[in-house]
C-alpha positions as CSV (number, residue, x, y, z in Angstrom):
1,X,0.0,0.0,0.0
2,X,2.9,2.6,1.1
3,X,4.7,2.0,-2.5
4,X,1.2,1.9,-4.1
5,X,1.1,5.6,-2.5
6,X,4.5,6.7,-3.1
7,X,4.0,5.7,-7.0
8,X,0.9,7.2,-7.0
9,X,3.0,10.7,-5.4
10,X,5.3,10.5,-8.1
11,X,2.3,10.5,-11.1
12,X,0.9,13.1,-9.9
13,X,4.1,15.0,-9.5
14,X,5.1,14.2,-13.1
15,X,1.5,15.2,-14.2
16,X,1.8,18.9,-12.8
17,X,5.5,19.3,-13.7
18,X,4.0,17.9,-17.8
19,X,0.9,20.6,-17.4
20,X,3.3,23.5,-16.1
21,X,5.7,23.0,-18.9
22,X,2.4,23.2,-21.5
23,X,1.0,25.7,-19.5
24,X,4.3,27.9,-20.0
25,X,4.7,26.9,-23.8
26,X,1.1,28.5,-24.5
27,X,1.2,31.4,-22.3
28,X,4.5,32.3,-24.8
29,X,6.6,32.5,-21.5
30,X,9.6,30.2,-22.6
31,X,12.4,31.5,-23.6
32,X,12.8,28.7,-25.9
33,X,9.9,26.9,-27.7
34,X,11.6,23.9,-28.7
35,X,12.6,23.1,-25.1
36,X,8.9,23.8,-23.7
37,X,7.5,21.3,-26.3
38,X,10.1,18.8,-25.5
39,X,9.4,18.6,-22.1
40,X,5.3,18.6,-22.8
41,X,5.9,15.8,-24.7
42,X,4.8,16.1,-28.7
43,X,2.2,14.0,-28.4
44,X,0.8,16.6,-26.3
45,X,1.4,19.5,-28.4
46,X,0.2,18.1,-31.1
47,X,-3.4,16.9,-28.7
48,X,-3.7,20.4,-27.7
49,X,-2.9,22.8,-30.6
50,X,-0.1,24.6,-32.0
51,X,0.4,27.5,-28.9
52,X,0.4,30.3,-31.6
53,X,-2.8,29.1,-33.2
54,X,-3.8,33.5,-34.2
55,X,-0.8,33.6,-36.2
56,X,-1.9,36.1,-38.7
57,X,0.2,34.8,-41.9
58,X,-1.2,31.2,-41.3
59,X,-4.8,33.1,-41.3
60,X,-3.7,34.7,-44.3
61,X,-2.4,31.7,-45.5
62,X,-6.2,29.8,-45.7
63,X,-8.1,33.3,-46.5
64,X,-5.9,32.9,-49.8
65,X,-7.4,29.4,-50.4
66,X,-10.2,28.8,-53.3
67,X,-8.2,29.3,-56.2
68,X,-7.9,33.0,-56.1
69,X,-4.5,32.5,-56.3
70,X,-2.9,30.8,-59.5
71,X,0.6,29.3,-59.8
72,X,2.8,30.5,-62.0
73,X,6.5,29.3,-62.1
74,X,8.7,33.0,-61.7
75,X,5.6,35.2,-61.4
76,X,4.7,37.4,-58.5
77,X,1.8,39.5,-59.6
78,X,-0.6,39.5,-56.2
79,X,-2.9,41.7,-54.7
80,X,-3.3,41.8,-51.2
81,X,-6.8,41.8,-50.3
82,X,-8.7,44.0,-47.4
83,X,-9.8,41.2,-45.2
84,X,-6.4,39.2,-45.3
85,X,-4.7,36.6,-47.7
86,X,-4.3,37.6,-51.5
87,X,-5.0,37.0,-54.9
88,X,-3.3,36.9,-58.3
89,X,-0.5,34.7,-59.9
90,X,2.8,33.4,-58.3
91,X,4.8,30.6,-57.5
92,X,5.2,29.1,-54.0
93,X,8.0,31.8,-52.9
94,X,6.5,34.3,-54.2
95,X,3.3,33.4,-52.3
96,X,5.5,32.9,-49.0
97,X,6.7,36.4,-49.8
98,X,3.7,38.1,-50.2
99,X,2.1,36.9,-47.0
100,X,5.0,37.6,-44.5
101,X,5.2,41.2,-46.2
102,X,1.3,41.0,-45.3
103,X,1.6,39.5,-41.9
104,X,5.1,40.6,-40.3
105,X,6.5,43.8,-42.6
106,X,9.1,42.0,-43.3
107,X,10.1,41.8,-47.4
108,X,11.7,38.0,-47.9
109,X,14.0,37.7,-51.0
110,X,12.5,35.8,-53.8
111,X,13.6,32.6,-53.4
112,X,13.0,29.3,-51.8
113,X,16.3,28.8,-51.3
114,X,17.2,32.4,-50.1
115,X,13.6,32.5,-47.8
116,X,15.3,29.1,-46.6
117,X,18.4,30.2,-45.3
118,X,20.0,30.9,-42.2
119,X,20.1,34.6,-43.4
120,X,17.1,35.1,-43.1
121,X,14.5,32.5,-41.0
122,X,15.9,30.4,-38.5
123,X,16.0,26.6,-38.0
124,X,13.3,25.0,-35.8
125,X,12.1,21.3,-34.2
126,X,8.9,22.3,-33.5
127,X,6.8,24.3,-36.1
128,X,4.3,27.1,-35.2
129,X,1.3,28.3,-37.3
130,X,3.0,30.3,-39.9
131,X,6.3,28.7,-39.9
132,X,7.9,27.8,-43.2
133,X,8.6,24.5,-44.7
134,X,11.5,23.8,-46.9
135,X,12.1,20.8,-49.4
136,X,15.0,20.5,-51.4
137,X,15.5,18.9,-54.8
138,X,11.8,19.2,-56.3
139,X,13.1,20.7,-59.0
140,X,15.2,18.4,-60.9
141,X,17.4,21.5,-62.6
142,X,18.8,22.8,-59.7
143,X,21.7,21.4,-57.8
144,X,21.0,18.7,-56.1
145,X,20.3,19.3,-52.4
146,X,19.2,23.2,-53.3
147,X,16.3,23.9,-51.5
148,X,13.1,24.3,-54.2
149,X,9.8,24.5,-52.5
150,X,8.2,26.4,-49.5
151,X,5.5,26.4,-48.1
152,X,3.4,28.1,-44.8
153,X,2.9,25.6,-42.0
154,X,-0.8,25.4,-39.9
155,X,-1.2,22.8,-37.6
156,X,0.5,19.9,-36.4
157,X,-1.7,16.5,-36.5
158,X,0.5,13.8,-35.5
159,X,4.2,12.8,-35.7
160,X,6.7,10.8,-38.1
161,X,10.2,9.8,-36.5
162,X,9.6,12.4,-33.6
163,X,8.9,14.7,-36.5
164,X,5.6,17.1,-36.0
165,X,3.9,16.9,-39.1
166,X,0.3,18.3,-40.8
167,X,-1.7,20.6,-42.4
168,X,-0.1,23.1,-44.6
169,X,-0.4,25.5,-48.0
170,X,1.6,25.9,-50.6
171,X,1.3,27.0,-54.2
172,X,1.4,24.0,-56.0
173,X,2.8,23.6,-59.8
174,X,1.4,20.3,-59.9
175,X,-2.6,21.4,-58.7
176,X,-1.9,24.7,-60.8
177,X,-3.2,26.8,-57.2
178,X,-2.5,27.4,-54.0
179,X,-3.8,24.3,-51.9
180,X,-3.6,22.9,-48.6
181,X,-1.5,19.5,-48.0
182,X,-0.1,17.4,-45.4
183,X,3.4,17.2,-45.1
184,X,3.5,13.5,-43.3
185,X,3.2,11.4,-45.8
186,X,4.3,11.2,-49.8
187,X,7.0,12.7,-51.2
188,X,6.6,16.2,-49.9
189,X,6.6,14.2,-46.2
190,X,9.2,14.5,-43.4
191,X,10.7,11.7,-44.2
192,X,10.3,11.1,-47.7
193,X,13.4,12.7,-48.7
194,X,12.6,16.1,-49.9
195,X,12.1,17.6,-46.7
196,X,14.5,20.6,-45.4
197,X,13.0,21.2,-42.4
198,X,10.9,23.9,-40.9
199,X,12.1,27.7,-40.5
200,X,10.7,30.7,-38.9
201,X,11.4,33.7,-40.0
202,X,13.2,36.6,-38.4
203,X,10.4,39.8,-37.8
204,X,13.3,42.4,-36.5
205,X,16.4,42.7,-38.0
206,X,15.9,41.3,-41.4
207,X,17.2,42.7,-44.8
208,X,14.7,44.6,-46.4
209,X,13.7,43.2,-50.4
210,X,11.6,45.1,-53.0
């Protein structure tokens, strides 16, 4: 009975410590989110929502959704519209470009692989609503291992190798619009090869692009 108690203690204990760490992780208190998460667990992150669920460029992200937006392979002819999101013809960095201009202020080069780089967006284990995901080597004439593709991230749904994966939107070449995915399974998954990883990107201190 006495170790029955002391085990029972030691759940409970563990079960605080678990909801304090989450508690801190939405509340935007830690210092850093990849830690906070870790310590949640990302089983629970994943349960209980991405912590920055109002992200405005992941808003603008599905308010750009219905085929308002066309792809077009070099072409960055949007508008931004009143309510949020845009409209108009681009390809998937130009898209990423337009709605961080929209959301943050902050003008991205043009690029995937620029948009990708340390320069500019930071590496990150654990994706927020509005994050970016890269994949490399989608586009069989660049170098090889050349990031290609981007996307904006919206919600994590489950995990693949300890990997958060889910919903996200990207222009697609393929679908000819801007469309919502999943990015755990396929080729575009996190592990099916193509995947860079996810980045955020720097609101303060960033070069400024046309």
């Amino acid at each position: 009975m006495k170790a029955f108690a002391i085990v029972a203690a030691v759940l409970v204990l563990s079960s605080l410590a678990y909801a304090e760490s989450y508690v801190t992780m939405l509340e935007g208190a830690c210092p850093d989110p990849n830690a906070c998460v870790r310590a949640a667990g990302i089983d629970s992150y994943i349960t209980n929502g991405n912590y920055d669920s109002n992200n405005l460029l992941a808003q603008n992200a599905i308010k750009s959704l219905g085929g308002q937006v066309r792809y077009g392979y070099g072409s960055n002819d949007v508008t931004f519209l009143p309510e949020g999101g845009i409209s108009g013809l681009t390809d998937c960095s130009g898209f990423t470009k337009a709605l961080v201009k929209q959301a943050y202020g902050v003008a991205l080069p043009r690029t995937a692989a620029e948009q990708c780089d340390s320069r500019f967006s930071d590496k990150v284990e654990i994706p927020q609503p509005g994050d970016l995901l890269c994949w490399k080597g989608t586009n069989p004439a660049k170098p090889p291992g050349t990031v290609t593709h981007v996307g904006i991230f919206l919600q994590a749904t489950r995990s693949v190798n300890g990997i958060p994966c889910g919903k996200f939107i990207a222009a697609s070449s393929s679908a000819g619009i801007v469309k919502q995915s999943n990015n755990c399974d396929g080729s575009l998954g996190v592990a099916g090869g193509h995947f860079s990883g996810y980045r955020r990107v720097r609101r303060t201190a960033a070069p400024t692009y046309a």
